[in-house]
N, CA, C and O atoms as a Tinker XYZ file with bonds, in Angstrom:
   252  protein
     1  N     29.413000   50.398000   85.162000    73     2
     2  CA    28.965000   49.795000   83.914000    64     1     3
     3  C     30.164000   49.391000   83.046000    63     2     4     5
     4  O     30.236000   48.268000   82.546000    81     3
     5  N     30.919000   50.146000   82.911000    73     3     6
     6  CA    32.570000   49.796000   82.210000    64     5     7
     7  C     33.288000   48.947000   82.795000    63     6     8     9
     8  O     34.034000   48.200000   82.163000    81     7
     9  N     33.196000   48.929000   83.884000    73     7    10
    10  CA    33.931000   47.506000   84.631000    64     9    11
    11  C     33.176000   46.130000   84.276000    63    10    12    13
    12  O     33.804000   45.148000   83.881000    81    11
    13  N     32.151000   46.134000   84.401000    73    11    14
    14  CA    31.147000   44.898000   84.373000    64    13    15
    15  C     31.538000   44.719000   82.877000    63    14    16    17
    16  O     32.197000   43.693000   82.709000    81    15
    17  N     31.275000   45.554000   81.565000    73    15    18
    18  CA    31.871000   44.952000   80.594000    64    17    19
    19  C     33.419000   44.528000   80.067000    63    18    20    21
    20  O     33.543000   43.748000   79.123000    81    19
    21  N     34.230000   44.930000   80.546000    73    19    22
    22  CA    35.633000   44.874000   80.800000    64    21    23
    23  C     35.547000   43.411000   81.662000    63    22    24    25
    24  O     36.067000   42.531000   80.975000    81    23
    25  N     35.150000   42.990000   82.695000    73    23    26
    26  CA    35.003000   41.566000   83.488000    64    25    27
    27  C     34.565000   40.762000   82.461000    63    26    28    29
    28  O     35.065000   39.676000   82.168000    81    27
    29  N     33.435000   41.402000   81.795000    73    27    30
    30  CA    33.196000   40.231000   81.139000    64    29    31
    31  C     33.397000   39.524000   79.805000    63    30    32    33
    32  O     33.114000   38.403000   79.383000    81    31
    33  N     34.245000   41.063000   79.088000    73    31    34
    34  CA    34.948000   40.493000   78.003000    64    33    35
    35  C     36.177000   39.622000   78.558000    63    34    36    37
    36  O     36.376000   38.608000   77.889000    81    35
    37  N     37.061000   39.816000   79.673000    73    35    38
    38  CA    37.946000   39.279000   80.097000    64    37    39
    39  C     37.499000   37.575000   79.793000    63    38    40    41
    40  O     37.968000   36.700000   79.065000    81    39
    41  N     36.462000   37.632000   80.663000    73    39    42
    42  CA    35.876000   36.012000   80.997000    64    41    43
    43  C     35.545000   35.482000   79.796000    63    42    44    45
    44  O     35.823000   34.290000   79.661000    81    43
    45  N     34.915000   36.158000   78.685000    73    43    46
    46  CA    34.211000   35.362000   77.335000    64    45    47
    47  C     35.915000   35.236000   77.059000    63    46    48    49
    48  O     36.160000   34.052000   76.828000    81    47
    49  N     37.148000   36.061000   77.009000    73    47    50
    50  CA    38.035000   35.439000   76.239000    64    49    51
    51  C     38.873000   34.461000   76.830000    63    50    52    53
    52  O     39.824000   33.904000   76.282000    81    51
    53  N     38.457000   34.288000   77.985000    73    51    54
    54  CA    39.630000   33.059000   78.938000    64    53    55
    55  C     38.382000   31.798000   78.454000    63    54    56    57
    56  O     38.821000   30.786000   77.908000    81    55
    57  N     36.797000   31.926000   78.691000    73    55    58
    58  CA    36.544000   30.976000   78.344000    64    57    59
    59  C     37.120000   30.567000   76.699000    63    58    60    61
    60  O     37.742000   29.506000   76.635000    81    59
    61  N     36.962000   31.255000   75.549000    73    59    62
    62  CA    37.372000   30.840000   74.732000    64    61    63
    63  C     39.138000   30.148000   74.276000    63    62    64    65
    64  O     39.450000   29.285000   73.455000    81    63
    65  N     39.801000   30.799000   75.015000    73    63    66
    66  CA    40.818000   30.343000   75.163000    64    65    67
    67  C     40.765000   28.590000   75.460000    63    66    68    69
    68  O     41.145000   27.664000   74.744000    81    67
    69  N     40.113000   28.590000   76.861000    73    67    70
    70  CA    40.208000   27.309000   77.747000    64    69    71
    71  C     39.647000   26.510000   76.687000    63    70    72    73
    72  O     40.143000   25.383000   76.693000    81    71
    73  N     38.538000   26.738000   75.506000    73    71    74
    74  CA    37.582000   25.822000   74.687000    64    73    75
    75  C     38.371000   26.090000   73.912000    63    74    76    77
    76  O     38.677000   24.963000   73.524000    81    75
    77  N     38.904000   26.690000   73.419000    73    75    78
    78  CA    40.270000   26.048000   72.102000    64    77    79
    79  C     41.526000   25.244000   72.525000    63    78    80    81
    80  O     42.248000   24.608000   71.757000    81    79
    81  N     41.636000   25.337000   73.504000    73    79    82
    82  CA    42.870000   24.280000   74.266000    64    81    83
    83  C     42.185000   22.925000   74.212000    63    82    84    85
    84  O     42.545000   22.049000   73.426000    81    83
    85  N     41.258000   22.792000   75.011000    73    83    86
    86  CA    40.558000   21.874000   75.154000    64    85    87
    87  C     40.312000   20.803000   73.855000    63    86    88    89
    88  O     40.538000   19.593000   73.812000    81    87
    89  N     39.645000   21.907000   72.589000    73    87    90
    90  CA    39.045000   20.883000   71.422000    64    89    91
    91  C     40.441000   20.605000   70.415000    63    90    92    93
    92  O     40.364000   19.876000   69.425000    81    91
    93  N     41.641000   21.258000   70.801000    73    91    94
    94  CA    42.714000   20.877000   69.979000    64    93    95
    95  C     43.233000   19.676000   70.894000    63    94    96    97
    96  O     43.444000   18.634000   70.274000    81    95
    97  N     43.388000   19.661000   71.782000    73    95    98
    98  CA    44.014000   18.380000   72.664000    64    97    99
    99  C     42.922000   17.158000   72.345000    63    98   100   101
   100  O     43.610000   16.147000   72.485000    81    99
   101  N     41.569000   16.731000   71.986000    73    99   102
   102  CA    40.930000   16.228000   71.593000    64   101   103
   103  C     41.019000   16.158000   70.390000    63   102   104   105
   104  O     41.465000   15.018000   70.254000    81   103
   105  N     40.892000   16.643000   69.227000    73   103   106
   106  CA    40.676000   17.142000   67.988000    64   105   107
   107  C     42.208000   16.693000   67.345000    63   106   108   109
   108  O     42.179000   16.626000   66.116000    81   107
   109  N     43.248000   16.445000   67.829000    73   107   110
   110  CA    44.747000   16.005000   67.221000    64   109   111
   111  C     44.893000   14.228000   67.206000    63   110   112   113
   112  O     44.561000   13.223000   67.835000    81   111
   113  N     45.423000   14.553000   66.354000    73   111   114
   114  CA    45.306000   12.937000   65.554000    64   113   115
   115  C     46.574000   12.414000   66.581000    63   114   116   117
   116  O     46.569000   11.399000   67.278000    81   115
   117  N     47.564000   13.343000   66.460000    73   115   118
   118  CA    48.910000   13.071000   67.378000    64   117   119
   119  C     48.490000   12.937000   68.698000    63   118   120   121
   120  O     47.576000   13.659000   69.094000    81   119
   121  N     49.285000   11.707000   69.829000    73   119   122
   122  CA    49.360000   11.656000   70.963000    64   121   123
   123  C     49.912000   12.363000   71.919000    63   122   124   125
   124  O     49.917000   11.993000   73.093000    81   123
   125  N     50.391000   13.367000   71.534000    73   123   126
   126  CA    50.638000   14.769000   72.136000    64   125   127
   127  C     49.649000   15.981000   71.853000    63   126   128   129
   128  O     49.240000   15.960000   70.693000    81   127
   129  N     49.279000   16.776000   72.435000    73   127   130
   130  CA    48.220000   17.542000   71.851000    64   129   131
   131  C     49.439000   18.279000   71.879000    63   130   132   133
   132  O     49.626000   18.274000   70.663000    81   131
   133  N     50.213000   18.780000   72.244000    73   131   134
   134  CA    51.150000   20.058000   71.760000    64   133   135
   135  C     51.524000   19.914000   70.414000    63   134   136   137
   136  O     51.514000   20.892000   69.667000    81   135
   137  N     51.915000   18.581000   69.949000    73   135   138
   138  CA    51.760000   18.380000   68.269000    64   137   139
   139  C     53.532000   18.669000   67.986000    63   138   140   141
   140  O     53.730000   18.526000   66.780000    81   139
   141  N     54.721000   18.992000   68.658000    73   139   142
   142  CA    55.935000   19.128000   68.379000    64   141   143
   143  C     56.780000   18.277000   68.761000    63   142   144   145
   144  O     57.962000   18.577000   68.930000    81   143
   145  N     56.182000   16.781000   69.007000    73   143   146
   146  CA    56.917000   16.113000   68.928000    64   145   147
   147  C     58.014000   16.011000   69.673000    63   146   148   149
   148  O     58.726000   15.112000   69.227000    81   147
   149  N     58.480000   16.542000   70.633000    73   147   150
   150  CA    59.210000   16.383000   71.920000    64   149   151
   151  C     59.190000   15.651000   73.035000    63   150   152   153
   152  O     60.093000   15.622000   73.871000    81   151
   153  N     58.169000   15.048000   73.073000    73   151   154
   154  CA    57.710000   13.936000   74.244000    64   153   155
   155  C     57.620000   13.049000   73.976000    63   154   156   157
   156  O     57.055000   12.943000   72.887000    81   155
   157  N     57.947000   12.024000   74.490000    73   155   158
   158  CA    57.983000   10.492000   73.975000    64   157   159
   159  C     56.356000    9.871000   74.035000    63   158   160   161
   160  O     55.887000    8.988000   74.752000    81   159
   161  N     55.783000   10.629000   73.084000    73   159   162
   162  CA    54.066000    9.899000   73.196000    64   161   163
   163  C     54.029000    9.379000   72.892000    63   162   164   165
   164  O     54.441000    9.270000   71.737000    81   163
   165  N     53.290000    8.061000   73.806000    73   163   166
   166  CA    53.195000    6.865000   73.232000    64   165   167
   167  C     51.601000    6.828000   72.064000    63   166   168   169
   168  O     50.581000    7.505000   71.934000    81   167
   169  N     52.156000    5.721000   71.481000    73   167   170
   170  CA    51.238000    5.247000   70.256000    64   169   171
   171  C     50.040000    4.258000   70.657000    63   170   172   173
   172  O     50.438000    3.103000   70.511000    81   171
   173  N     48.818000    4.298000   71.075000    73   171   174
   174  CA    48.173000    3.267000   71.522000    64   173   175
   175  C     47.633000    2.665000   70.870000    63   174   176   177
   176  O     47.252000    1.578000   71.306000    81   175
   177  N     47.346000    3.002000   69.635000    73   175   178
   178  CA    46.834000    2.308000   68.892000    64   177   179
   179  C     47.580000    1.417000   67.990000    63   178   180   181
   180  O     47.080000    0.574000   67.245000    81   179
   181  N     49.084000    1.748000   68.165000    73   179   182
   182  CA    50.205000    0.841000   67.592000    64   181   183
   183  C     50.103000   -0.362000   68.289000    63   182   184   185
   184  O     49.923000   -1.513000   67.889000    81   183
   185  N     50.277000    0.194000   69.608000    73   183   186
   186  CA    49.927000   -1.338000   70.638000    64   185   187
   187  C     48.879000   -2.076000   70.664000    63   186   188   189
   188  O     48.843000   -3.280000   70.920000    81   187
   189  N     47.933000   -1.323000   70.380000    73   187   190
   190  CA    46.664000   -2.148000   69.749000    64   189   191
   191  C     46.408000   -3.140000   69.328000    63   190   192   193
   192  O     45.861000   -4.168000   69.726000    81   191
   193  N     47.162000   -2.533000   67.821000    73   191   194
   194  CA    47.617000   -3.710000   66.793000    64   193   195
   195  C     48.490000   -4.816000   66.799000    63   194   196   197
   196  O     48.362000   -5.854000   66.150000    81   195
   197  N     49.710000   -4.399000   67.865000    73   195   198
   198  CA    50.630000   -5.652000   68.432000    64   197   199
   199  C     50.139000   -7.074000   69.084000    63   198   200   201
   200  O     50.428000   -8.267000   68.986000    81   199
   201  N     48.869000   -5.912000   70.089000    73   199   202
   202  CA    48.430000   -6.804000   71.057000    64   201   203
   203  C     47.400000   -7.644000   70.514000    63   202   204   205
   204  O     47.020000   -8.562000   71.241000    81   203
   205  N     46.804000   -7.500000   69.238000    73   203   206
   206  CA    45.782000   -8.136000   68.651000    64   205   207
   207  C     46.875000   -9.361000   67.498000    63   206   208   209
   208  O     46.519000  -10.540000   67.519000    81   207
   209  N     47.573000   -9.150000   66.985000    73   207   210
   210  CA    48.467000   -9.578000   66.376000    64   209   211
   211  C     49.123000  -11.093000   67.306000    63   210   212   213
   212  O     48.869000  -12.248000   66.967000    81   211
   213  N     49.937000  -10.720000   68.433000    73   211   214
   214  CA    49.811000  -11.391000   69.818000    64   213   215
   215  C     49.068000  -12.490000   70.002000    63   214   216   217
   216  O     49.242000  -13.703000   69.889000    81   215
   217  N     47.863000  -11.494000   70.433000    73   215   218
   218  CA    46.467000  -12.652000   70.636000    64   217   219
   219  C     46.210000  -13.680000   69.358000    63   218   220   221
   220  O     46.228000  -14.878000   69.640000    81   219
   221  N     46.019000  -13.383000   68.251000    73   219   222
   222  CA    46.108000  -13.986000   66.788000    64   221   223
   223  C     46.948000  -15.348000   66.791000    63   222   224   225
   224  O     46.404000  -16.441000   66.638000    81   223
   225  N     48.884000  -15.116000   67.057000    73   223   226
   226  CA    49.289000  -16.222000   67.060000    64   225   227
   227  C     49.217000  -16.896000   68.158000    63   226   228   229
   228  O     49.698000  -18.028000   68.106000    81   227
   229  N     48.616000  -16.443000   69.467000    73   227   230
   230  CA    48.759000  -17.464000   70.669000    64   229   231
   231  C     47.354000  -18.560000   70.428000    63   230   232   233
   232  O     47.349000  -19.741000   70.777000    81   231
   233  N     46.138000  -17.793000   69.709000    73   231   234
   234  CA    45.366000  -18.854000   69.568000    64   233   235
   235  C     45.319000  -19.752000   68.800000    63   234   236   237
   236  O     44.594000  -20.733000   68.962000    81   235
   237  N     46.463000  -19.489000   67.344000    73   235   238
   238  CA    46.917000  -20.220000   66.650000    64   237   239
   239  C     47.924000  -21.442000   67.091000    63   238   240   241
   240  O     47.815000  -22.575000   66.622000    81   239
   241  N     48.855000  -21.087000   67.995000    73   239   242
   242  CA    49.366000  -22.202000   68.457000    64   241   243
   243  C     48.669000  -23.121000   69.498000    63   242   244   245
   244  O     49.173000  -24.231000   69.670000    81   243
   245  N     47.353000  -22.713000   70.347000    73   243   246
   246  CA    46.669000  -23.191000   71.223000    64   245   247
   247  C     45.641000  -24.180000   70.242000    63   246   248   249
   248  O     45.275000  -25.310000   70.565000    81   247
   249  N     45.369000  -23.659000   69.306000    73   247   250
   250  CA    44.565000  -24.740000   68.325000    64   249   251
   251  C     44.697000  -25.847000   68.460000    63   250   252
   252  O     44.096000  -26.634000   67.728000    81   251
């Protein structure tokens, strides 16, 4: 009976672990979910805006 609860507190806290990893890597505004800025993450939504910007003057000169 002490083992079975011991297993299964183990498991409720790895699941919770795994579901807080999870909703912070989702949940971060930053393109790194580690959030320290050490990795060259890219910005996609910067490119976004380039690439719409882009599109903007090519149909302007195609006019």
């Amino acid at each position: 009976m002490l083992h079975e609860i011991i297993l299964i507190a183990i498991f409720l806290g790895a699941l919770y672990y795994l579901g807080r990893l999870v909703y912070k890597s989702f949940a971060s505004d930053k393109a790194c979910p580690k959030g320290c800025g050490s990795c060259d993450a890219v910005d996609f939504k910067k490119i976004q805006e380039q690439i719409k910007i882009k599109e903007a003057e090519n149909q302007k000169v195609n006019a």
